[in-house]
C-alpha positions in Angstrom: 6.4 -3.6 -0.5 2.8 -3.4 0.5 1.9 -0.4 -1.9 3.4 -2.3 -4.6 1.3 -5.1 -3.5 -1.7 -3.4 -3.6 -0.8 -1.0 -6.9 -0.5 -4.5 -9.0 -4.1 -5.0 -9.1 -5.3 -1.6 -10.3 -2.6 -2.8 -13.6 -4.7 -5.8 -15.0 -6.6 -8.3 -13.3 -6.3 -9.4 -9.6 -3.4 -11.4 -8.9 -3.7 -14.0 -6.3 -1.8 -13.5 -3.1 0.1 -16.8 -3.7 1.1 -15.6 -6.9 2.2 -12.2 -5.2 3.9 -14.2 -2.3 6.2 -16.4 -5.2 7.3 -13.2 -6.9 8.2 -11.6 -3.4 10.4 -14.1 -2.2 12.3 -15.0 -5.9 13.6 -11.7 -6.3 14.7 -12.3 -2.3 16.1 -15.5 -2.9 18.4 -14.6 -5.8 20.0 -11.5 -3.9 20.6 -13.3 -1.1 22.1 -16.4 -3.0 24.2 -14.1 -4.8 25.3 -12.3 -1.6 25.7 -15.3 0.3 27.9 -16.7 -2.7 30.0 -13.7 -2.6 30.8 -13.6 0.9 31.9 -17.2 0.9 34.5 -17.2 -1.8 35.5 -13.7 0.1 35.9 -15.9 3.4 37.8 -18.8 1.1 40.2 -16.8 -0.4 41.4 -14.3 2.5 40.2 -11.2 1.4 42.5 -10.9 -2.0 39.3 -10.9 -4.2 40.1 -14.8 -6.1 38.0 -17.6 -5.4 39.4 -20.6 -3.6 41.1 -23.6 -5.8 39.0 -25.0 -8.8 36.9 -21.9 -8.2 34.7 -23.6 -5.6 32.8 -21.8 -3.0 32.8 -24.0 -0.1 29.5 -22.7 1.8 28.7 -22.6 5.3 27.0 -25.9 6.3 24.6 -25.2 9.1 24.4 -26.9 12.6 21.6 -29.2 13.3 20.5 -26.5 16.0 21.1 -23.8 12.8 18.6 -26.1 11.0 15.9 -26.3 13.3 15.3 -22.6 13.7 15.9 -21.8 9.6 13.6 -24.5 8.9 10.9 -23.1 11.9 11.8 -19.9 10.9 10.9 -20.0 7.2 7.6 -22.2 8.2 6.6 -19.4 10.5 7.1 -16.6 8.4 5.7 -18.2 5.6 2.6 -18.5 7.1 3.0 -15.0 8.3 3.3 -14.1 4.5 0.4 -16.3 3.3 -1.9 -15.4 6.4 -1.3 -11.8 6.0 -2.2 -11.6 1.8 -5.1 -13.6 2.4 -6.3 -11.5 5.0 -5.5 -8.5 2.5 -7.7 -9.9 -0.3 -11.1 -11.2 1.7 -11.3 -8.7 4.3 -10.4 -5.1 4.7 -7.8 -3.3 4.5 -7.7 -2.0 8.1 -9.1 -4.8 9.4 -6.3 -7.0 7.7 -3.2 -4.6 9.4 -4.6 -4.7 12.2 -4.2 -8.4 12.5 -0.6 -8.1 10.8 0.0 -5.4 13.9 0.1 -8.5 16.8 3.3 -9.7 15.4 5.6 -7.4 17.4 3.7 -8.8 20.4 3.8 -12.2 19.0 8.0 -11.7 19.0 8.4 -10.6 22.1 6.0 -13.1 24.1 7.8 -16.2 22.1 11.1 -14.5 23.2 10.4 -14.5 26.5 8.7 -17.9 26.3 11.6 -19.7 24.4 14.9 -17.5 24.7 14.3 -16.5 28.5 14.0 -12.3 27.2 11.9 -10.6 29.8 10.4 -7.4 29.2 10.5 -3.9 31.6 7.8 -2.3 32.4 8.9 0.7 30.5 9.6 -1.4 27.4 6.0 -3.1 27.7 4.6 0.9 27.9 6.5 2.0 25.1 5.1 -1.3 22.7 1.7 -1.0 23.8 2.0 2.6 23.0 2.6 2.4 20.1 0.3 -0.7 19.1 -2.1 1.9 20.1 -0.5 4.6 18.1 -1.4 2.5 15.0 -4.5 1.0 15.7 -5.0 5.1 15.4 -3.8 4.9 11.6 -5.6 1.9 10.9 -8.5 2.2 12.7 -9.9 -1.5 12.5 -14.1 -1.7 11.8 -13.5 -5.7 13.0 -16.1 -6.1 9.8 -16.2 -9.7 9.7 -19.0 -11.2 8.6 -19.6 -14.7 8.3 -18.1 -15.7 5.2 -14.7 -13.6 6.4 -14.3 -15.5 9.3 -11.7 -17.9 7.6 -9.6 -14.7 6.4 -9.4 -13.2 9.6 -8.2 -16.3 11.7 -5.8 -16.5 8.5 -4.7 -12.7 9.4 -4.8 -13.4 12.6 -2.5 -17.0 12.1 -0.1 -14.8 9.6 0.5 -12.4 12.4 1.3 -14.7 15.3 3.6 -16.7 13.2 5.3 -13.6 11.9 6.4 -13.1 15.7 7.8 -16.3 16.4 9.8 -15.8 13.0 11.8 -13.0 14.4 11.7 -14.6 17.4 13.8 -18.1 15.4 15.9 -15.1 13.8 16.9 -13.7 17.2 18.0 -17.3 18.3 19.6 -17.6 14.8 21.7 -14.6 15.5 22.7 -15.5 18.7 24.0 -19.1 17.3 26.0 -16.9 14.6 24.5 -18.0 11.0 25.3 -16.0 8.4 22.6 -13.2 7.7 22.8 -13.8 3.9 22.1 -17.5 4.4 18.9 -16.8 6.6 17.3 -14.7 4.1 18.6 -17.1 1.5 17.2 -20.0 2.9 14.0 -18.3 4.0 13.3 -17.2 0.5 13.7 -20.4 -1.4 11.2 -22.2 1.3 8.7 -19.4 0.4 9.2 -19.4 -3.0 9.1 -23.0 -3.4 6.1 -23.3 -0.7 4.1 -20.5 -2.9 4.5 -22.7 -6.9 1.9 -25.6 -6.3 -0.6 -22.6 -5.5 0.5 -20.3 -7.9 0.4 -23.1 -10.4 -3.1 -24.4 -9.4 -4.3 -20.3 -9.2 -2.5 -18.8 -11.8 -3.6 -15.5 -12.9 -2.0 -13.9 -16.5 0.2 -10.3 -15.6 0.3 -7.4 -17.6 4.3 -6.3 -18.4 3.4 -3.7 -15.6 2.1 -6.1 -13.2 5.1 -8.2 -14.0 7.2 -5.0 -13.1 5.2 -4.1 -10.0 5.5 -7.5 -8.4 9.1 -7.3 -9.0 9.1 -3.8 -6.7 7.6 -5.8 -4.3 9.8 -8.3 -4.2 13.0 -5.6 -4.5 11.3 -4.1 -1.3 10.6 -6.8 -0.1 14.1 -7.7 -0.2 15.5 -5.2 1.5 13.1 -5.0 4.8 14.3 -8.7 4.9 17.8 -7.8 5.2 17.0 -4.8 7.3 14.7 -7.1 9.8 16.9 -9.9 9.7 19.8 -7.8 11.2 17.9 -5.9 13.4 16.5 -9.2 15.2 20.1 -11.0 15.0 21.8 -8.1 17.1 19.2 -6.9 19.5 16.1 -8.0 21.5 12.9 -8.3 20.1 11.6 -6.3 23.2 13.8 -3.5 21.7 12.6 -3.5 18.5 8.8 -3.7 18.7 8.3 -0.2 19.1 10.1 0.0 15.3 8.0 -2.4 13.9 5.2 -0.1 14.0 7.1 2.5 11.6 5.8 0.9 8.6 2.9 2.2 9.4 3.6 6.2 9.5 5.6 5.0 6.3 2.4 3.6 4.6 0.6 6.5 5.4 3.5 8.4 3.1 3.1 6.1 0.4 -0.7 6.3 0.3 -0.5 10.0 0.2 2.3 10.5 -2.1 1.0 7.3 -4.7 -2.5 6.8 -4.4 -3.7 10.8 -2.8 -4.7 9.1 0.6 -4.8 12.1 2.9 -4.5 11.3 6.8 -7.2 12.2 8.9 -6.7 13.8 12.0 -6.5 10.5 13.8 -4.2 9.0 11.9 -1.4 12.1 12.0 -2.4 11.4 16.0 -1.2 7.7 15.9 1.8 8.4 13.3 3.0 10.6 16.5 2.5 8.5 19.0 4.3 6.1 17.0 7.4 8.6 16.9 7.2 9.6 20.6 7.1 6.0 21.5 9.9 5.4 19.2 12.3 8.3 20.7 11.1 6.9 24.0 13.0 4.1 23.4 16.0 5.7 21.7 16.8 7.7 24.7 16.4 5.0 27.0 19.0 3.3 24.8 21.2 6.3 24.8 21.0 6.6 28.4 21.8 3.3 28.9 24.9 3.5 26.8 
């Protein structure tokens, strides 16, 4: 998602990150409606591939609880969204992960806060670790000069809210909503909360911007499925280390697409990163 992000600007003019935000969460939002359609007239008809009677799918209505967390859920991590493509375009790009990179710790602290999730000292290691690992990678300059101040608090807002969202999606899990319908519901407060800026700040696309934001939002997509039922069947505690991935898969990207080639510090922090991760693994396999 994020190299498609960035390649749409090098494809016409720059695009604003509200605009960018709308087209990553309406590609989201009509996968997820179509799954979460499917899988209810699955439910209503037992399994033997007919919709229910009069062809009606009879959704799942949420609880009041349910409805609490989707809605603080999609307010969170649509501030993580706008926070963190505001950051993107005012300040650099290092400087602008970097801030993104405090949402793992924002997860687990607001777990531990709200959902009573305590963390072990080897599982507090193993996240710092790896925070560490990537602040190798991204190597922050923290150049924020006066008239960037705004962008960063924004970075630094979008990455703190990012964590409570997966904290709401944890809590979510544990109350049983449907995975589709998370994602679903997510994506249409996004996409909705992105169309009075996009409106106010629209900027004409090229046919290959068009097709570039569309990527994104197919991305996009997926690492919402993939993050929504990660946080929905285990601890955020467990899965901070992970979260840091994206960046050794970044790295990849920005050699294979736009000829970035690590630096000795970065292949340094994508191992750590790694090491932390298989830390983890065997602790769960050892466990089990």
């Amino acid at each position: 998602m994020g190299m498609f992000v960035r390649l749409a600007d090098d494809f016409g003019g720059a695009v604003s990150p509200f605009q960018k935000s709308f087209f990553r969460n309406l590609v989201a939002m009509f996968v997820a409606g179509a799954l979460f359609w499917k899988n209810s007239l699955c439910k209503n008809c037992g399994g033997r591939g007919r919709p229910p009677s009069r062809n009606v799918a009879h959704h799942h209505t949420p609880t009041r609880r349910e409805l609490v967390f989707l809605v603080l859920r999609s307010t969170l991590g649509t501030i993580g969204i706008f926070g963190n493509f505001y950051a993107l375009s005012h300040i650099p790009l290092d400087d602008a992960c970097m801030l993104n990179k405090l949402s793992p710790f924002s997860a687990v602290l607001c777990a531990w806060l709200f959902l009573g999730e305590r963390v072990r000292a080897r599982q507090g290691l193993a996240i710092a670790g790896a925070f560490a690992g990537a602040m190798l990678v991204v190597k922050p300059g923290f150049a924020f000069s006066a008239g960037s101040t705004g962008a960063a608090l924004a970075g630094l807002a979008g990455g703190i809210a990012a964590g409570g969202a997966y904290a709401c999606i944890r809590r979510l899990g544990q109350l049983g909503t449907d995975p589709s319908f998370i994602v679903l519901f997510f994506s249409a407060f996004s996409t909705l909360a992105s169309a009075p800026f996009m409106v106010f700040d629209f900027s004409p696309m090229t046919p290959a911007q068009v097709a570039i934001l569309f990527g994104a939002g197919a991305a996009a997509t997926v690492g919402q499925f993939g993050i929504t039922a990660a946080y929905r069947l285990a601890s955020p505690r467990e899965l901070a280390v992970y979260d840091y991935s994206n960046v050794v898969f970044a790295a990849a990207f920005g050699f294979l697409v736009f000829g970035q080639v690590p630096d000795i510090l970065s292949w340094l922090g994508m191992a750590v990163i790694v090491c932390m991760g298989a830390l983890m693994t065997q602790r769960h396999a050892s466990s089990s």
